[in-house]
BALOBA-1460 file (C-alpha; in Angstrom, 3 decimals):
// residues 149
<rec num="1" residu="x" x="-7.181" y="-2.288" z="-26.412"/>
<rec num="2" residu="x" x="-10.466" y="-4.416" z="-26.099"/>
<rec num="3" residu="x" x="-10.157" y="-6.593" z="-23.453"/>
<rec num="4" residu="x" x="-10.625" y="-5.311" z="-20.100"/>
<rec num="5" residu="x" x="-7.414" y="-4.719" z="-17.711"/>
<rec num="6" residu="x" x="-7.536" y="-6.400" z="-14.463"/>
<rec num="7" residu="x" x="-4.439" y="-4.626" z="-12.991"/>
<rec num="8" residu="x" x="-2.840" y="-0.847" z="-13.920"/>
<rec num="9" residu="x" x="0.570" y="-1.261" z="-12.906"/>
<rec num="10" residu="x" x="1.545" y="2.465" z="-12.309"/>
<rec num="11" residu="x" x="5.736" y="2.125" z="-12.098"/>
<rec num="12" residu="x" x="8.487" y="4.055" z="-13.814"/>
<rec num="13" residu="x" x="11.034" y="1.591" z="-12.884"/>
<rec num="14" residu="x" x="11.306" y="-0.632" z="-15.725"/>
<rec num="15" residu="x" x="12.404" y="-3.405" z="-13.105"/>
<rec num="16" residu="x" x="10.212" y="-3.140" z="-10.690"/>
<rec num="17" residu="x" x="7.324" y="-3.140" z="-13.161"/>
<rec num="18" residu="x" x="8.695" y="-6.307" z="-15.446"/>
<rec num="19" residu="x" x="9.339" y="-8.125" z="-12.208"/>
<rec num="20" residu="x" x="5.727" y="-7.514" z="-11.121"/>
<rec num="21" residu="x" x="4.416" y="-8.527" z="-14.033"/>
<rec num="22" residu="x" x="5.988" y="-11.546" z="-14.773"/>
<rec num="23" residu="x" x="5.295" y="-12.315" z="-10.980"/>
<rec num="24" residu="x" x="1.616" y="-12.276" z="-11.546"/>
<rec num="25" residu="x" x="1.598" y="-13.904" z="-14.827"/>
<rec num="26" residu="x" x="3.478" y="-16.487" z="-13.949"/>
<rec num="27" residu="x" x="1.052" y="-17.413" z="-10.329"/>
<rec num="28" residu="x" x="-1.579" y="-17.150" z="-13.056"/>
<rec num="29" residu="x" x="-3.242" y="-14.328" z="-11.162"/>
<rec num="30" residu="x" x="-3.646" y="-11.803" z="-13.988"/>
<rec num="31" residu="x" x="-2.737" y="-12.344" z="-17.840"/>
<rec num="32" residu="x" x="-4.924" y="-8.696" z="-18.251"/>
<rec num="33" residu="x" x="-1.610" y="-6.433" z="-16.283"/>
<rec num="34" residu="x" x="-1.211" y="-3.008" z="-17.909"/>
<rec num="35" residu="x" x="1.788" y="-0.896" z="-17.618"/>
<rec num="36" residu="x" x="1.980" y="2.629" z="-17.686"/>
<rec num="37" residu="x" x="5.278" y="4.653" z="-16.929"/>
<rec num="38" residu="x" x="4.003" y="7.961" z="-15.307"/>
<rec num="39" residu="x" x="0.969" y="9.596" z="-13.795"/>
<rec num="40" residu="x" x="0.200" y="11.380" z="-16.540"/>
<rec num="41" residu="x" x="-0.011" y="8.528" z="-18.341"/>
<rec num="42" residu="x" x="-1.844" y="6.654" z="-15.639"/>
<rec num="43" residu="x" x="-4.903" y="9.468" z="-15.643"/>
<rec num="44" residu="x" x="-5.212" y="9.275" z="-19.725"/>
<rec num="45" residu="x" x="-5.703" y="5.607" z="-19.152"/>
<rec num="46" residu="x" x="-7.917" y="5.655" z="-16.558"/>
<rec num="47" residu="x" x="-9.960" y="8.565" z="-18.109"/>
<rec num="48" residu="x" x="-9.484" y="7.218" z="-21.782"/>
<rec num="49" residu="x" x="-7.790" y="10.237" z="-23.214"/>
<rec num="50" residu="x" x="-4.859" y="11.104" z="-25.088"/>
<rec num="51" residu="x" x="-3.408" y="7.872" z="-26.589"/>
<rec num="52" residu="x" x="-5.773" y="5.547" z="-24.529"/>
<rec num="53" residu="x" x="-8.769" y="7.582" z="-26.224"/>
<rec num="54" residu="x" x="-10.090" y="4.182" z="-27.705"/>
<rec num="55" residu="x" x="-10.256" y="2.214" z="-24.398"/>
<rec num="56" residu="x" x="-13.588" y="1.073" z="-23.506"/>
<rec num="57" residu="x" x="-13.767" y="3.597" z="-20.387"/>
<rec num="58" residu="x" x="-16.263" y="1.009" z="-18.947"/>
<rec num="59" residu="x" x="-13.391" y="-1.500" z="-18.405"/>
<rec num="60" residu="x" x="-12.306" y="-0.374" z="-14.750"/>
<rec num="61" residu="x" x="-9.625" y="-2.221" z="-13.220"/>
<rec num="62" residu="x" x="-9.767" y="-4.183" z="-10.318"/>
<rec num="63" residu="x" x="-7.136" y="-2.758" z="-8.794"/>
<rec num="64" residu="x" x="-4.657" y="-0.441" z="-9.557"/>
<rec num="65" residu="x" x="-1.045" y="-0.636" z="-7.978"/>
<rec num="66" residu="x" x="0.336" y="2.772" z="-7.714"/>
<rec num="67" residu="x" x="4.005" y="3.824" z="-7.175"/>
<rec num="68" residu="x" x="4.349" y="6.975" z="-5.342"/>
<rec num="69" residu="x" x="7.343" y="8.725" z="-6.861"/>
<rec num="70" residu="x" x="6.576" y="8.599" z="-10.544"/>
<rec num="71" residu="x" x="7.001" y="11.935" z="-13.367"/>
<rec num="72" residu="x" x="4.602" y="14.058" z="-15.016"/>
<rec num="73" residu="x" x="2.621" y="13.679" z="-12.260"/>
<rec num="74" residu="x" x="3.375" y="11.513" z="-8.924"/>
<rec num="75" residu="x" x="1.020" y="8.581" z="-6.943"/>
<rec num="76" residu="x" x="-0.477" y="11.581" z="-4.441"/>
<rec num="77" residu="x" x="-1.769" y="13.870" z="-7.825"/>
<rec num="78" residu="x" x="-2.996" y="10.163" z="-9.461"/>
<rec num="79" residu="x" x="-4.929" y="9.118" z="-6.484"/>
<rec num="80" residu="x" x="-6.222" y="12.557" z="-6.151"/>
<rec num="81" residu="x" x="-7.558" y="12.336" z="-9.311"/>
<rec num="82" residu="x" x="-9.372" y="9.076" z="-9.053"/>
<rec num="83" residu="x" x="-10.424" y="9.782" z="-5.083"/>
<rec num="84" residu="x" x="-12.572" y="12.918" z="-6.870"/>
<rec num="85" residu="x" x="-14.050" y="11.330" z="-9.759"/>
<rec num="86" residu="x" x="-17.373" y="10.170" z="-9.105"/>
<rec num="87" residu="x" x="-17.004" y="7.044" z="-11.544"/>
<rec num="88" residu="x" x="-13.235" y="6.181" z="-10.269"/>
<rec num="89" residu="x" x="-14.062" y="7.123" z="-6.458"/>
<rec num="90" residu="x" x="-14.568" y="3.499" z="-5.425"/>
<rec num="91" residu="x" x="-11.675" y="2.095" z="-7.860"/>
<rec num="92" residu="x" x="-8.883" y="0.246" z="-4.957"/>
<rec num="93" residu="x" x="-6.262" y="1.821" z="-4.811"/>
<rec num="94" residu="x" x="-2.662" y="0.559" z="-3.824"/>
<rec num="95" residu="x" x="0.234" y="2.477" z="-3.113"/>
<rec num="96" residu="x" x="3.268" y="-0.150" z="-3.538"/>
<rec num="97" residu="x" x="6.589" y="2.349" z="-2.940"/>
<rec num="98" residu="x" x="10.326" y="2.423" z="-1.644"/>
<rec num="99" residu="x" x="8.483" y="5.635" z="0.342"/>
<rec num="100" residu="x" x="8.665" y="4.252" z="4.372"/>
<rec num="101" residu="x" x="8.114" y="8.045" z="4.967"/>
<rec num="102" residu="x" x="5.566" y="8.976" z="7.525"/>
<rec num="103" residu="x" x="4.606" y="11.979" z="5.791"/>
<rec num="104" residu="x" x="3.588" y="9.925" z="2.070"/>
<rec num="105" residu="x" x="1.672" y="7.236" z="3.932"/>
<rec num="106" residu="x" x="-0.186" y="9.427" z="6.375"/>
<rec num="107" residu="x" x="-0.703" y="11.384" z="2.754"/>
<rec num="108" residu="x" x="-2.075" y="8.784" z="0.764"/>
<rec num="109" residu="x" x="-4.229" y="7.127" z="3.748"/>
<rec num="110" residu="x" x="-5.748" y="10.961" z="4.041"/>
<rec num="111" residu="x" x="-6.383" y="10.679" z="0.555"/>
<rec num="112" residu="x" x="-8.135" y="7.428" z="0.689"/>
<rec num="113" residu="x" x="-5.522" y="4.876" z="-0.469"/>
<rec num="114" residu="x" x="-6.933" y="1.411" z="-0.293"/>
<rec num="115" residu="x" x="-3.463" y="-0.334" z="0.886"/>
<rec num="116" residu="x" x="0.317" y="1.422" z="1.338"/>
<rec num="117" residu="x" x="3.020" y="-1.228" z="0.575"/>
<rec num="118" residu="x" x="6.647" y="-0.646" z="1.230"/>
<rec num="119" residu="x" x="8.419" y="-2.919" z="-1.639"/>
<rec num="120" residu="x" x="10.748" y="-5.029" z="-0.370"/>
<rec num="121" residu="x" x="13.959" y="-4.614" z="-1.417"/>
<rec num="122" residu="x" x="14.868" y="-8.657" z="-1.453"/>
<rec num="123" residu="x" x="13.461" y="-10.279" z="-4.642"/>
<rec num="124" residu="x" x="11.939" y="-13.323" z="-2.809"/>
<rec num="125" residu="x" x="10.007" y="-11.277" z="-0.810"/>
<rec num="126" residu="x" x="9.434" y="-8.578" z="-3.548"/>
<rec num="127" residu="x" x="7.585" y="-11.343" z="-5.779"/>
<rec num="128" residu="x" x="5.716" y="-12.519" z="-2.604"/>
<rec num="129" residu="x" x="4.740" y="-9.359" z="-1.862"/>
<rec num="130" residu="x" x="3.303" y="-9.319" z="-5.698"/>
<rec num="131" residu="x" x="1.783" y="-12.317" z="-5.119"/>
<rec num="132" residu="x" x="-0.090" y="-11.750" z="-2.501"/>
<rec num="133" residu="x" x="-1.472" y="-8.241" z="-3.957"/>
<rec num="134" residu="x" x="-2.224" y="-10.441" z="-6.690"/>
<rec num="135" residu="x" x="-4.104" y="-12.769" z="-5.120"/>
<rec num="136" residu="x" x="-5.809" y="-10.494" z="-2.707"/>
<rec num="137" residu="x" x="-7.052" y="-8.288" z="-4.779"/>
<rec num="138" residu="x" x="-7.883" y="-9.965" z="-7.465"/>
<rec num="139" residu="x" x="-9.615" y="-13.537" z="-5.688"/>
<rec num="140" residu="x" x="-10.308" y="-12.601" z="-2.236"/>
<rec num="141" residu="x" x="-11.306" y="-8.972" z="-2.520"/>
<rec num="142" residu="x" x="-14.999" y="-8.387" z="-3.244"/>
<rec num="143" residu="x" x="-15.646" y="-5.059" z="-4.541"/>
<rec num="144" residu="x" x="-19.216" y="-3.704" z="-5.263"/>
<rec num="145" residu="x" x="-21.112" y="-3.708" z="-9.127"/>
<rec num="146" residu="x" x="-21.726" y="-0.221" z="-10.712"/>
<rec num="147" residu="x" x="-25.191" y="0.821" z="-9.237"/>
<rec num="148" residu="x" x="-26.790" y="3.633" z="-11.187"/>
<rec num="149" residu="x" x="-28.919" y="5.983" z="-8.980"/>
């Protein structure tokens, strides 16, 4: 993997996550989208370890869009994680869920979430949704340079 990802899709439904992708690709937001099916896999990428031991751990993503229900390990444990590295701590964050429980937002938000998006169920407004994340995140959104201390 040498080129740098723009988006970590974080999504273990195999729907959800093709839809999302080809949503973005096709609005010609991101071409650099990178799936991962679990939180476990999610940390190893975002840590380079285990099978993503080659990435260039310099490559941060823009943005990472982060499902809360997920196996191995679920969107609280991953955002956890990245909330208490020092190199990840600023990384944004979006929870994008079927979770419209107060308990998960209030959660993530306590955890530092960037964004908590309930996914539409409709697929119009599911690939707007996308869109827009897109779009934000990637255009609009200005997010500081590395600064060493």
């Amino acid at each position: 993997m040498k080129e740098a990802v723009q988006i970590l899709l974080v999504e273990d439904n195999k729907n959800d996550a093709e839809l999302a992708m080809r949503t973005l690709k096709k609005n010609n937001i991101s071409n650099q989208v990178f799936w991962v099916k679990d939180g476990a896999q999610a940390i190893d990428f975002l840590f380079a370890k285990g099978e993503f031991s080659e990435r260039n751990i310099n490559h941060t993503p823009k943005v990472v869009l982060l499902d809360l229900k997920l196996p191995k390990k679920d969107g609280i444990e991953v955002l956890r994680e990245i909330r208490n590295s020092e190199e990840l701590k600023q990384l944004p964050v979006v929870m994008l869920t079927s979770s419209k429980e107060e308990k998960d937002m209030v959660k993530s938000y306590d955890l530092g979430v960037n964004s908590y998006i309930v996914k539409p169920i409709d697929f119009d407004d599911f690939t707007k949704a996308i869109k827009d994340l897109g779009y934000y995140w990637l255009v609009m959104n200005q997010s500081p340079k590395k600064v060493s201390l």
